[in-house]
DONU-350002 format. One record per residue: residue in three letters; x, y, z of N, C-alpha, C in turn. Coordinates in steps of 0.05 Angstrom, whole numbers, padded with zeros to 5 digits, always signed. Layout:
BEGIN
AlaXYZXYZXYZ...
***
This chain:
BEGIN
Unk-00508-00509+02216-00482-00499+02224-00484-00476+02244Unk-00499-00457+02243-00510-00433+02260-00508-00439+02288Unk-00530-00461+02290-00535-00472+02318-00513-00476+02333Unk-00488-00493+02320-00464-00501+02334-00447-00478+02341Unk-00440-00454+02333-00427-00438+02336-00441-00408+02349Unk-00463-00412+02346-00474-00388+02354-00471-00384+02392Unk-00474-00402+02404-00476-00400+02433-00443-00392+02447Unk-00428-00405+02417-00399-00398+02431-00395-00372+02425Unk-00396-00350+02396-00391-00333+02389-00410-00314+02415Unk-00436-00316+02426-00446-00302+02450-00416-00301+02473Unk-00422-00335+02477-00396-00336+02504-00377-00318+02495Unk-00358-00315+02469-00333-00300+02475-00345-00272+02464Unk-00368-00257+02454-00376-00226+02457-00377-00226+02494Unk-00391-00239+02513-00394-00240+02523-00363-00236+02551Unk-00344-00245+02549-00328-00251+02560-00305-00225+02544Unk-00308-00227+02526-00281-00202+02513-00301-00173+02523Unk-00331-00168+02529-00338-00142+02552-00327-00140+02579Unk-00327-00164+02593-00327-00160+02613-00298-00156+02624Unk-00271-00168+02599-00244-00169+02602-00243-00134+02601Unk-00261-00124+02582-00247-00093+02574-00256-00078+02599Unk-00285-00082+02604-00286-00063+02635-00271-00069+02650Unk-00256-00092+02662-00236-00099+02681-00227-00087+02671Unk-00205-00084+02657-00176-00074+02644-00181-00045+02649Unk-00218-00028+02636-00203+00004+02637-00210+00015+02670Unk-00228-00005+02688-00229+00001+02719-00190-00006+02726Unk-00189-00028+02720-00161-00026+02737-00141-00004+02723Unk-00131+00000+02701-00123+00024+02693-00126+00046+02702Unk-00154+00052+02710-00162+00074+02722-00149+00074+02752Unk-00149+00056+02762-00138+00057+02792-00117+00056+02800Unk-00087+00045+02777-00064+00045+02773-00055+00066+02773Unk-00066+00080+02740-00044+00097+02724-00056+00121+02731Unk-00045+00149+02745-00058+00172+02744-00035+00185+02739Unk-00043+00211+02715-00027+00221+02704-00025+00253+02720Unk-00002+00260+02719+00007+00281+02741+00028+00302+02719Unk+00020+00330+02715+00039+00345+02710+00053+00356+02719Unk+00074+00384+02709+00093+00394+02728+00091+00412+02738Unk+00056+00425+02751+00049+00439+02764+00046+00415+02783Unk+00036+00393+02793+00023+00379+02812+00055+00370+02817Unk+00068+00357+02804+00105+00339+02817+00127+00370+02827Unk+00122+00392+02802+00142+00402+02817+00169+00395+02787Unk+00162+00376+02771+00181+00369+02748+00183+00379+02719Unk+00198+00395+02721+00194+00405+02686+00231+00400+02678Unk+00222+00380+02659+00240+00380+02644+00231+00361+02620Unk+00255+00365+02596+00245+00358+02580+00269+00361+02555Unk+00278+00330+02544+00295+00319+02542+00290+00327+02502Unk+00296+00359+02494+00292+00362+02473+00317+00358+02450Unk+00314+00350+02423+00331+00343+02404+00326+00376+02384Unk+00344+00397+02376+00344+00404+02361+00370+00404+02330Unk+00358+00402+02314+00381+00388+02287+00390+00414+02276Unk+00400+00413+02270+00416+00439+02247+00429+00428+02222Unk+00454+00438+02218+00462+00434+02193+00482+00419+02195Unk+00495+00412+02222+00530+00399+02230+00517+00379+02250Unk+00499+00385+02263+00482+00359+02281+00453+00350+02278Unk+00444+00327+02257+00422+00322+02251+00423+00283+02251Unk+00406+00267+02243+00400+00244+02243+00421+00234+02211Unk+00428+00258+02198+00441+00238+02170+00469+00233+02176Unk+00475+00249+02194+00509+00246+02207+00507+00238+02226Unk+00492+00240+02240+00489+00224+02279+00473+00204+02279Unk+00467+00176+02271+00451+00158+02271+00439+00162+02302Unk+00452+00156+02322+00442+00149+02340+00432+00178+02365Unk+00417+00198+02351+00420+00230+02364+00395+00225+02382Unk+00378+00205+02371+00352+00202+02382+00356+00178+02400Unk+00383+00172+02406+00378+00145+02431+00364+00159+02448Unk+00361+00181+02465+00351+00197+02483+00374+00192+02510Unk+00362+00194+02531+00378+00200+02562+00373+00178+02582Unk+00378+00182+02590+00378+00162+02626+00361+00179+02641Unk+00341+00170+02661+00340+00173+02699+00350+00158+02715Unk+00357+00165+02731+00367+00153+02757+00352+00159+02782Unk+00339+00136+02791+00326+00143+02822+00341+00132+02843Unk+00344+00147+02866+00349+00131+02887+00346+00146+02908Unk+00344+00142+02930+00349+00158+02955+00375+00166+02972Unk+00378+00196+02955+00411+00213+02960+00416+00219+02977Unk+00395+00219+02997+00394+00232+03021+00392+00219+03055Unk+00385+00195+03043+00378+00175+03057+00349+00182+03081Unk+00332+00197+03071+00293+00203+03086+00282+00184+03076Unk+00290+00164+03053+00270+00143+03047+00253+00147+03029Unk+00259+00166+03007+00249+00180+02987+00261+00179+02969Unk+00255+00164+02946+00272+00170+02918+00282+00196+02896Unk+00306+00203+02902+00307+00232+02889+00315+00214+02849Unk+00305+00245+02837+00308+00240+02811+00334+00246+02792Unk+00348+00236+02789+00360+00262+02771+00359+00246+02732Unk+00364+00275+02722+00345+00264+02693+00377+00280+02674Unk+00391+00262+02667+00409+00266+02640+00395+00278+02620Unk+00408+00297+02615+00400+00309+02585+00426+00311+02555Unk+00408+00304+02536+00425+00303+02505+00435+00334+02507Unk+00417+00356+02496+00426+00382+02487+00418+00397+02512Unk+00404+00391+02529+00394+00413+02558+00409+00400+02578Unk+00408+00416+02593+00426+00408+02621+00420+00384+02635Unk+00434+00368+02649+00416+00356+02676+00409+00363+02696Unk+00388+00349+02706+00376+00361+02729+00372+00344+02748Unk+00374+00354+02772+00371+00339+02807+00344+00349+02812Unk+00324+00325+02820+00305+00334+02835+00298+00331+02865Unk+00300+00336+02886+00291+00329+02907+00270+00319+02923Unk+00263+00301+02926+00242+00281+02935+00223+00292+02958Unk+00203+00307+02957+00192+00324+02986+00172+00304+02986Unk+00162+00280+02985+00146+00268+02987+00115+00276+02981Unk+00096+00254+02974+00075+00260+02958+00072+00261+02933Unk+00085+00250+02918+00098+00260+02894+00106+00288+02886Unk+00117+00310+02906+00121+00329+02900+00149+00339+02901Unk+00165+00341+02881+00201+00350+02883+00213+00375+02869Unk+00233+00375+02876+00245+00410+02880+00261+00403+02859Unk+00269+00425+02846+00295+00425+02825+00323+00438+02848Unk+00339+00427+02849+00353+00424+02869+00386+00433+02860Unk+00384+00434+02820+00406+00430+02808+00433+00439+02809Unk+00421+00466+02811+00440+00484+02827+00448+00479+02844Unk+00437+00482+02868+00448+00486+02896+00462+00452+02904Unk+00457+00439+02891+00471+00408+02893+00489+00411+02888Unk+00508+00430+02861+00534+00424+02855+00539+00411+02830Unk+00507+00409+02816+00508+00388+02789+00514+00407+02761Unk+00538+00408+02748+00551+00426+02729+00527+00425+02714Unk+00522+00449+02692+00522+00450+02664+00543+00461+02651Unk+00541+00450+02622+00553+00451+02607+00545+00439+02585Unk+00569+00432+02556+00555+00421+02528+00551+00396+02530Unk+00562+00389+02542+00560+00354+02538+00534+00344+02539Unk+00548+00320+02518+00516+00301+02523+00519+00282+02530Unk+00501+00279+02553+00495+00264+02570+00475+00241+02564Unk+00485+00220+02568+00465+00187+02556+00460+00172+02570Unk+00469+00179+02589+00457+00152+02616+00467+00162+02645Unk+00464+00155+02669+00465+00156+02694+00461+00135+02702Unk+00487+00132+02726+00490+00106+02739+00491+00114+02775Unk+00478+00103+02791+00477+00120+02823+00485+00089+02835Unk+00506+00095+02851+00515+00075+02872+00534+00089+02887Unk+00534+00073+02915+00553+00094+02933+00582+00080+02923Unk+00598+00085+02908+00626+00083+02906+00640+00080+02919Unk+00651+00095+02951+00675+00096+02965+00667+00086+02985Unk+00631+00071+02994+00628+00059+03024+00623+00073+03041Unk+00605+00102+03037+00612+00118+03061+00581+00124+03073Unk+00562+00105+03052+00533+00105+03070+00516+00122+03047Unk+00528+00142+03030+00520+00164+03012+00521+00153+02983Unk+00498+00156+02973+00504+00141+02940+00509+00168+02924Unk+00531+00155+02910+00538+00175+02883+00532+00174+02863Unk+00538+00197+02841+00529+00205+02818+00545+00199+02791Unk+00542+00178+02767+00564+00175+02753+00549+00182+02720Unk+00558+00199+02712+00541+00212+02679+00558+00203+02656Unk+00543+00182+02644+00558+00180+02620+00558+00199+02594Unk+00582+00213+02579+00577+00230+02562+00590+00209+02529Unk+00571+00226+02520+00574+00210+02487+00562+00225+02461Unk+00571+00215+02433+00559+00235+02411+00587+00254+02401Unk+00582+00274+02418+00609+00294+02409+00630+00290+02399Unk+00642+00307+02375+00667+00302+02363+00692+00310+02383Unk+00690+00328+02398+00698+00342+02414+00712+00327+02440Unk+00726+00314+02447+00725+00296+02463+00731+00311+02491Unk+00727+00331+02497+00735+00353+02511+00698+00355+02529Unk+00681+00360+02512+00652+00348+02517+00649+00317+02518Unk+00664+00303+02516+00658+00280+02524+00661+00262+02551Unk+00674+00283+02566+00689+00269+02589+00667+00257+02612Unk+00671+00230+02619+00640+00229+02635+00645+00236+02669Unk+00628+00249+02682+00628+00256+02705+00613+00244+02723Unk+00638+00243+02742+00625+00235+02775+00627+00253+02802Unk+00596+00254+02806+00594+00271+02827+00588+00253+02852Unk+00607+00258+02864+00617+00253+02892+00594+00263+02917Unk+00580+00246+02931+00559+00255+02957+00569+00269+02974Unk+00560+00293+02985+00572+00303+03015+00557+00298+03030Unk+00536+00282+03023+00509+00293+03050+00499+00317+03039Unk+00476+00320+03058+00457+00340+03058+00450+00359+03024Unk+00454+00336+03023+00457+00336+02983+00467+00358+02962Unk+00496+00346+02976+00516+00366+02961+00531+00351+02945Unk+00542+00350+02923+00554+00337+02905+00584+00357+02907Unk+00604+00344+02889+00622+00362+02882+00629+00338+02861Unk+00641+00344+02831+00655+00329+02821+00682+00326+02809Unk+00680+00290+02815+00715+00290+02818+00719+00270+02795Unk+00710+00271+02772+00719+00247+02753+00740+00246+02749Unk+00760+00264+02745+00787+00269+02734+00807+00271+02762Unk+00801+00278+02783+00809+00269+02814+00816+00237+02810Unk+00790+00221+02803+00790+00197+02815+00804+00172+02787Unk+00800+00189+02765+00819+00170+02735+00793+00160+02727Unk+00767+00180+02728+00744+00161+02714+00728+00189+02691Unk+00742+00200+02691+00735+00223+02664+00747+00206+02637Unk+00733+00193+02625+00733+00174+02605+00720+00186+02587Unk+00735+00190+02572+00729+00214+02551+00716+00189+02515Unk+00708+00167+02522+00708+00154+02501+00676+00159+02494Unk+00659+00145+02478+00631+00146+02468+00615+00135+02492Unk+00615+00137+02508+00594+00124+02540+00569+00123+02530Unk+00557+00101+02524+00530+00102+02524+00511+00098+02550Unk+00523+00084+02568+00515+00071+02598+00531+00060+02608Unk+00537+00058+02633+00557+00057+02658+00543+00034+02673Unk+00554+00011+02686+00546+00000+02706+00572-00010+02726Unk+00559-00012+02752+00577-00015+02770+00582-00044+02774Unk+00603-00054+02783+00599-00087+02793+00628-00088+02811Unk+00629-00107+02819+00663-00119+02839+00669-00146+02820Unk+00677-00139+02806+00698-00153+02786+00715-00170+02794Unk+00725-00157+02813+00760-00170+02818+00750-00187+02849Unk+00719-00190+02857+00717-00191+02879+00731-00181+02916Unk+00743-00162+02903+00757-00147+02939+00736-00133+02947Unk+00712-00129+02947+00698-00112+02964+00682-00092+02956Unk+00704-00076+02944+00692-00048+02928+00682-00045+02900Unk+00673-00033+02894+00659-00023+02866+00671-00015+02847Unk+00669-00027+02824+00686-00027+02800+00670-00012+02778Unk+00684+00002+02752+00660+00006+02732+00678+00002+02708Unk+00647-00011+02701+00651-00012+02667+00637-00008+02651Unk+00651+00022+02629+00641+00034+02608+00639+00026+02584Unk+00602+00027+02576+00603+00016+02550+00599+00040+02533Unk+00618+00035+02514+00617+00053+02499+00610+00041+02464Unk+00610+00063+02444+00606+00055+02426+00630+00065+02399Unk+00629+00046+02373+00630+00057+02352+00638+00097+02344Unk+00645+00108+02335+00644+00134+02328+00617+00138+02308Unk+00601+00156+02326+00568+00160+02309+00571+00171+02284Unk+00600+00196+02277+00591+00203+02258+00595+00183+02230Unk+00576+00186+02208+00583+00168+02191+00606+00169+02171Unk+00617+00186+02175+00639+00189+02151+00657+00171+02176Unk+00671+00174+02193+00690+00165+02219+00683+00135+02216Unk+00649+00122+02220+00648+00100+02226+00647+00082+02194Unk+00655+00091+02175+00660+00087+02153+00686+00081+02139Unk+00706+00093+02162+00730+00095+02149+00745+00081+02171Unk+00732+00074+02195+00745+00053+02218+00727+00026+02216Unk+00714+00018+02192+00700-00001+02189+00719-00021+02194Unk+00709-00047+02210+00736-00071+02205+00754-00065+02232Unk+00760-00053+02240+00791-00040+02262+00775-00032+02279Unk+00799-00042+02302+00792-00035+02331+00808-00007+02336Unk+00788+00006+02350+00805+00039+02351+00806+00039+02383Unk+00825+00046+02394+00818+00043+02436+00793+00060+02432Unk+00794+00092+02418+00772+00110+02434+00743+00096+02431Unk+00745+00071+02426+00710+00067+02419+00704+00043+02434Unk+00727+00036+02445+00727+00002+02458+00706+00006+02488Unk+00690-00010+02500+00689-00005+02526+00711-00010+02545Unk+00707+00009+02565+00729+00009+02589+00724+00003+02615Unk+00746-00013+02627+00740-00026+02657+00755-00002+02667Unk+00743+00000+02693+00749+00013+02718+00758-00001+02743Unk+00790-00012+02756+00785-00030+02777+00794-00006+02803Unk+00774-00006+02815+00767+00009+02838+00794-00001+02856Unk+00807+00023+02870+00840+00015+02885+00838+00032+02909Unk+00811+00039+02913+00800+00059+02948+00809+00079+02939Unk+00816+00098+02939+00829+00117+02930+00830+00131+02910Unk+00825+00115+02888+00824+00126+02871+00822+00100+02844Unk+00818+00106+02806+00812+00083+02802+00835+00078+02777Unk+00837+00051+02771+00860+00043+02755+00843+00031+02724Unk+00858+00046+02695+00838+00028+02672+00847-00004+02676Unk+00842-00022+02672+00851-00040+02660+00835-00056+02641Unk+00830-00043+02623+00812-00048+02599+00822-00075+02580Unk+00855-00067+02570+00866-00085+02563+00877-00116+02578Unk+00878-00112+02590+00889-00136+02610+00873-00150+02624Unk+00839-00142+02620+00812-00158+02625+00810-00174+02599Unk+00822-00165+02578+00816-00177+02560+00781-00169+02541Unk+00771-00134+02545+00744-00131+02545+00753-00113+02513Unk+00771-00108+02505+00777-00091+02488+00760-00099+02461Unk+00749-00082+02451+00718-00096+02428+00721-00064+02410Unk+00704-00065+02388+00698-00050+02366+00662-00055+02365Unk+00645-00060+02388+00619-00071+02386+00603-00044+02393Unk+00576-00047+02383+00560-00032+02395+00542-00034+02413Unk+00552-00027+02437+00540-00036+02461+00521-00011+02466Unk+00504-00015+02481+00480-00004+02498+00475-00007+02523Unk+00478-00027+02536+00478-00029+02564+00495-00055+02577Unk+00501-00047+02604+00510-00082+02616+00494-00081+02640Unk+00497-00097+02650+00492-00112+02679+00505-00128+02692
***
């Protein structure tokens, strides 16, 4: 029996060496790891619990945040910006090399309490400049919940106009995506939102559709934007996470 199996068990010692040195040479030539003395990036998307915000009342505290890359500026450089749960968000600026600026401030990008769960970047109004859309979620407070859109000026200035434009959607946002729905041209959004996290709330709306938890359409009207959540027929009690 030896004889028959011994030349193959060589072949595959033989062949599972030479797979692993491939694998940790090309690894090595792929992946190089860079901190935020060498990028220029410090941030850091921390969870602290207490006694009124922890994992036994907030199931979902640890979904974590969104990035969004794109080029804000239009140099052909991907700028960063990084949603945060309990810390602020932040804009990074793309100086190429892998090396970028925190920019947060001087961009126009608020802090405040909210928490922030996702980022969605598309130019909205057509004007060559992609914008900034922050989904907020979690909070009892629905006052912290409102999600914001910061509007491009160029030379990477933001200002925001969610509540300007009828898209401060104060429901559970977990992630935002853009699409043309109605097919006329322009950019439409629709918010997925979720369930109420805390568990006593999502306990006692078990069964029932509540609006504040439904996802919401956005139909883009140039100017400014109109819900029509109900009359898409998208009105749900589901727990959504993302669309496309």
């Amino acid at each position: 029996m030896v004889k028959y199996y011994l030349p193959l068990i060589v072949v595959l010692l033989s062949l599972g060496s030479c797979t692993e040195s491939a694998f940790e040479k090309t690894s090595e030539e792929l992946l190089v790891l860079k901190d935020h003395v060498q990028t220029g990036i410090l941030f850091s998307n921390d969870i602290r619990e207490d006694n009124r915000l922890n994992y036994m009342f907030y199931q979902s505290i640890y979904n974590g945040a969104g990035v969004g890359a794109a080029d804000l500026d239009n140099d052909g450089l991907e700028d960063l910006f990084f949603a945060g749960n309990q810390v602020p968000d932040k804009l990074y600026k793309n100086l190429g090399n892998l090396k970028f600026e925190d920019i947060t401030s001087s961009a126009g990008i608020l802090e405040d309490k909210g928490w922030s769960s996702g980022v969605a970047i598309a130019d909205i109004n057509g004007d060559g400049l992609k914008d900034i859309y922050v989904s907020r979620f979690l909070l009892e407070d629905s006052t912290l919940r409102n999600n914001k859109l910061y509007m491009n000026q160029g030379g990477m200035k933001f200002i925001e106009k969610a509540e300007e434009l009828g898209l401060d959607d104060n429901g559970y946002t977990i992630q935002t995506a853009f699409l043309d729905y109605d097919q006329d041209g322009d950019l439409d959004i629709y918010c997925v939102n979720q369930p109420p996290n805390h568990s006593s709330r999502r306990i006692a709306l078990k069964g029932k559709i509540d609006y504040a938890f439904t996802d919401r359409l956005y139909r883009n009207d140039g100017n400014s934007f109109t819900e029509v959540t109900d009359e898409s027929g998208i009105t749900n009690y589901a727990y959504g996470l993302s669309a496309i």
